[in-house]
C-alpha positions in Angstrom: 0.0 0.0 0.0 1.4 3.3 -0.9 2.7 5.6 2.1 0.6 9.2 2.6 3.0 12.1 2.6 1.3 15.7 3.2 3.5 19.0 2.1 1.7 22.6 3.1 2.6 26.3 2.7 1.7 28.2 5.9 0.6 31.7 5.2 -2.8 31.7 3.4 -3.3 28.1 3.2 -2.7 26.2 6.4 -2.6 30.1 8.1 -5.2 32.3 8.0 -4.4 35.2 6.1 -5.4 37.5 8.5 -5.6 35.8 11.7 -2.4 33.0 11.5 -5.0 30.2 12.7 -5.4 27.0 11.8 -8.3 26.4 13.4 -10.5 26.2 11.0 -8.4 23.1 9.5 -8.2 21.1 12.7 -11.0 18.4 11.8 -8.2 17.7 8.9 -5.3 17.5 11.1 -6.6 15.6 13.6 -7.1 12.9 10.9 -4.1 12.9 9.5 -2.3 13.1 13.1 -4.7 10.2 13.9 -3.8 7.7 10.6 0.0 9.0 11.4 0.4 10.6 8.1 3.3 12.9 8.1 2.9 16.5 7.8 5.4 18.3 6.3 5.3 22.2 6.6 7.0 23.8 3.4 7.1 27.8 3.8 9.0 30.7 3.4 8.5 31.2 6.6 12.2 30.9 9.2 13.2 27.8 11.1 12.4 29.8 14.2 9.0 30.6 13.0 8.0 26.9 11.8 9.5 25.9 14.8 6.6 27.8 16.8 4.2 26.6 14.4 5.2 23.0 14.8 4.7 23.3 18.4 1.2 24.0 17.8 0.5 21.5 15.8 2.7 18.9 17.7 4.7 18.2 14.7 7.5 16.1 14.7 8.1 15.9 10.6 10.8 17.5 8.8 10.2 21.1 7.6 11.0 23.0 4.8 11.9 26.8 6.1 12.4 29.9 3.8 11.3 28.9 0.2 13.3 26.0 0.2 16.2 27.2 1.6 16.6 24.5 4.0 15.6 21.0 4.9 15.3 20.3 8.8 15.3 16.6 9.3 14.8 15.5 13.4 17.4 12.9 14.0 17.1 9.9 13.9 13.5 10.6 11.5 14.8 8.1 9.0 16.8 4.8 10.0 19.6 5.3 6.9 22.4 8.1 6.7 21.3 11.4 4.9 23.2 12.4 2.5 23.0 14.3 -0.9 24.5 16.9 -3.3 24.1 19.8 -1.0 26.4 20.5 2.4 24.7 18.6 4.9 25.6 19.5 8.5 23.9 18.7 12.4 21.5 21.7 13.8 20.7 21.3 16.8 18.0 18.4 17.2 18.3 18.2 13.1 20.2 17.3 10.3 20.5 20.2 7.9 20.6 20.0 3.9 21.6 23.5 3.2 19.8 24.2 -0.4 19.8 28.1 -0.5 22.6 31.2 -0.5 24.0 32.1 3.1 21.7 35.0 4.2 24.9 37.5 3.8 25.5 37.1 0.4 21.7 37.8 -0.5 22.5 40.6 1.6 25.4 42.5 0.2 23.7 41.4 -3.2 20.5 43.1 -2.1 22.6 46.2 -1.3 24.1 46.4 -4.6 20.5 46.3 -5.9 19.4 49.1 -3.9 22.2 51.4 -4.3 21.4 51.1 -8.4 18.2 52.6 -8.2 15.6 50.1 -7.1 13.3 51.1 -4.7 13.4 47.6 -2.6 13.8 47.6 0.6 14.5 44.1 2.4 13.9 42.4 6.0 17.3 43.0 6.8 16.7 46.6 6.8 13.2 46.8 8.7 12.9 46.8 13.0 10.6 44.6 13.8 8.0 47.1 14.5 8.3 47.7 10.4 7.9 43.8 9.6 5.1 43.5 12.7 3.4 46.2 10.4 3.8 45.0 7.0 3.1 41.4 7.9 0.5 41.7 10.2 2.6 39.4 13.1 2.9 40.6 16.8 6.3 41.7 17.8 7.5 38.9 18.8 6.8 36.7 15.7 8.7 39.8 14.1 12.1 39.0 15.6 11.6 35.0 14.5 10.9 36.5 11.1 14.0 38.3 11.0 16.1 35.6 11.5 16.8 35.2 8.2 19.3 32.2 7.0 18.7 31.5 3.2 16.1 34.1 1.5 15.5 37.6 1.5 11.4 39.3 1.3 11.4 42.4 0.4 8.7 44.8 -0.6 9.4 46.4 -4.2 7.6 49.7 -5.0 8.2 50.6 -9.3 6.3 50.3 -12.7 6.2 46.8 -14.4 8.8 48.1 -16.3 11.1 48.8 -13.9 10.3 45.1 -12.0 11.6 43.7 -15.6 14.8 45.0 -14.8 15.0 44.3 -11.4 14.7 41.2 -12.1 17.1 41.1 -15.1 19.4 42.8 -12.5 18.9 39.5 -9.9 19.5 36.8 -12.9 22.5 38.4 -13.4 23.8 37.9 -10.4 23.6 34.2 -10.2 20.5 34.7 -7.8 16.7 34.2 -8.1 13.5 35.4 -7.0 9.7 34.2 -6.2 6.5 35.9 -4.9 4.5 34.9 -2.1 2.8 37.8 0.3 6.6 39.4 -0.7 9.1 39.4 -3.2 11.8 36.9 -2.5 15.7 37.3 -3.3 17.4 34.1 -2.9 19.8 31.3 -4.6 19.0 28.1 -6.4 16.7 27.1 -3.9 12.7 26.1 -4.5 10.0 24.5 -2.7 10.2 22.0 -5.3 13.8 21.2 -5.0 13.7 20.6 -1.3 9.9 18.7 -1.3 11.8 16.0 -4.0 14.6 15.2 -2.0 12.3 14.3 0.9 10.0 13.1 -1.4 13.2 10.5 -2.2 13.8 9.5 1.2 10.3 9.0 2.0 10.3 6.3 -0.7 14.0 5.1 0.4 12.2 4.5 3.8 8.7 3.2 2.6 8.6 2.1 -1.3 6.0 3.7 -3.3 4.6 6.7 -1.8 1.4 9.4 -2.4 1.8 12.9 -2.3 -0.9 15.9 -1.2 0.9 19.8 -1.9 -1.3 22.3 -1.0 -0.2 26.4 -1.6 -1.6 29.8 -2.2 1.0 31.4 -4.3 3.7 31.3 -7.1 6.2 30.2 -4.6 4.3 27.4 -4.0 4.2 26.1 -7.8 7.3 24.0 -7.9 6.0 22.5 -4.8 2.4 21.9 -6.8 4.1 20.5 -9.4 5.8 17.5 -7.9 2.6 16.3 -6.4 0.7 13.8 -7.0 -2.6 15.6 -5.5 -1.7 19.5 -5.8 -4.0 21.7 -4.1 -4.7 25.5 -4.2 -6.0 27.5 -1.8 -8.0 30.8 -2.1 -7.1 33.9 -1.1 -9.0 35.8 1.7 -11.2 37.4 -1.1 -12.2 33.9 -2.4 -9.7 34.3 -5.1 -7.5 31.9 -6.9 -4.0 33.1 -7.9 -4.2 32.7 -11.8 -0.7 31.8 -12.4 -0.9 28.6 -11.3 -2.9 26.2 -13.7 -1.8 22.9 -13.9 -4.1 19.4 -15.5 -4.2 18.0 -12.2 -5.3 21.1 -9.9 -7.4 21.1 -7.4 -8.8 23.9 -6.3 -9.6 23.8 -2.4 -13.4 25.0 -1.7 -13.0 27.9 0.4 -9.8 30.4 1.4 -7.3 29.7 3.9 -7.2 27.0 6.2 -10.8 26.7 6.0 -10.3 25.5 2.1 -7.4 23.6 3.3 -9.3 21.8 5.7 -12.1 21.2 3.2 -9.9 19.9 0.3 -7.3 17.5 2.7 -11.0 15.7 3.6 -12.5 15.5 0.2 -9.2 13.8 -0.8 -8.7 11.1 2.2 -12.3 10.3 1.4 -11.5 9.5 -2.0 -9.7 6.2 -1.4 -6.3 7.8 -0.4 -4.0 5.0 2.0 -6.2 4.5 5.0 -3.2 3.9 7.4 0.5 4.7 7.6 
């Protein structure tokens, strides 16, 4: 029987838009906590603030922090050594695959960016107060948000024009850049990079595997992709983010973790591995 694995963005899907609750979704979770399917939270949020959220949810799964930018594995997770392509190191309670650019080098890019013109302005420059404001977060999520290791948001104010060149500007550096609630400036990292390697080690532990993605955004597509059951969620006006399209989307009834909730039931009740 094939193995259930679950992947979710947290803002505007699992998260509430407006509120950060996943309330609305717990029906959901508790059946997935209760058939032991792992949960695997995939965001561009930091390790410190997935760490909060995992908490919450009594997660114990690897996560995926800052748009792909690393993989947190909780020793001992899998039985076999982790290894791969990318520098691989011990955190703490986790193994680390390090996928994305180290958080200075985005940095002194993003300066070099800024001092050409482009009216960006980055995390790394805001007080907390400034992010608490933008994002909507109290002060103290603020500060996890600003401990930024692999990715940069930024907010960029300029005609389309001007956001061609930007980005033509970033390419040329050897970076990238994705769009969630922010702009993004970071390296060769994805969701989707960092959701197929666990994707691989879930089938190294279990043999053939299923796969539920569920995001809001553009960020999210490369996550959406891989799937086998991608999902997308609403936004808080009910609206679906028409840059993702793809033959097998589903798109989850309702906004939020409300939709989230709705679209995780519709598709355990369709004949999805009843046990892990």
């Amino acid at each position: 029987m094939k193995k259930l694995i679950v992947f979710t963005d947290l803002d505007g899907t699992l998260l509430d838009s407006r509120t950060y609750s996943f309330e609305e979704a717990r029906p959901a979770l508790d059946l997935l906590k209760e058939k032991r399917f792992p949960l695997v939270l995939c965001s561009s949020k930091t390790r410190a603030e997935i760490e909060h959220y995992r908490r919450l949810l009594q997660n114990s799964d690897p996560f995926i922090s800052e748009n792909g930018g690393g993989v947190f594995i909780p020793k001992g997770y899998f039985s076999f050594h982790i290894g791969g392509d990318c520098p691989v190191e011990e955190r703490g309670d986790y193994i680390l695959l390090r996928l994305g650019a180290p958080y200075d080098h985005l940095r002194n890019i993003f300066k070099e960016l800024a001092n050409r013109g482009f009216h960006i302005k980055g995390f790394g420059d805001m007080s907390p107060e400034e992010i608490s404001g933008l994002a909507g977060l109290s002060l103290e999520e603020s500060l996890m948000a600003g401990e930024r290791e692999f990715d940069e948001p930024f907010v960029f104010r300029g005609t389309e024009e001007e956001k061609a060149r930007l980005i033509s500007a970033i390419e040329e550096k050897g970076l990238n850049y994705t769009q969630g609630r922010f702009f993004h400036l970071m390296g060769a990292s994805d969701k989707g990079r960092a959701v197929a390697i666990l994707m691989e080690f879930y089938k190294k532990a279990f043999g053939e595997i299923s796969t539920i993605a569920l995001g809001d955004g553009l960020n999210d597509l490369p996550m959406l992709f891989l799937a086998d059951h991608p999902v997308l969620v609403a936004n808080a006006r009910g609206e679906y983010d028409e840059r993702i399209n793809l033959p097998s989307l589903m798109r989850a009834p309702g906004p939020g973790s409300a939709g989230w909730g709705r679209a995780v039931l519709e598709l355990l009740g369709k004949g999805l591995p009843e046990r892990w």
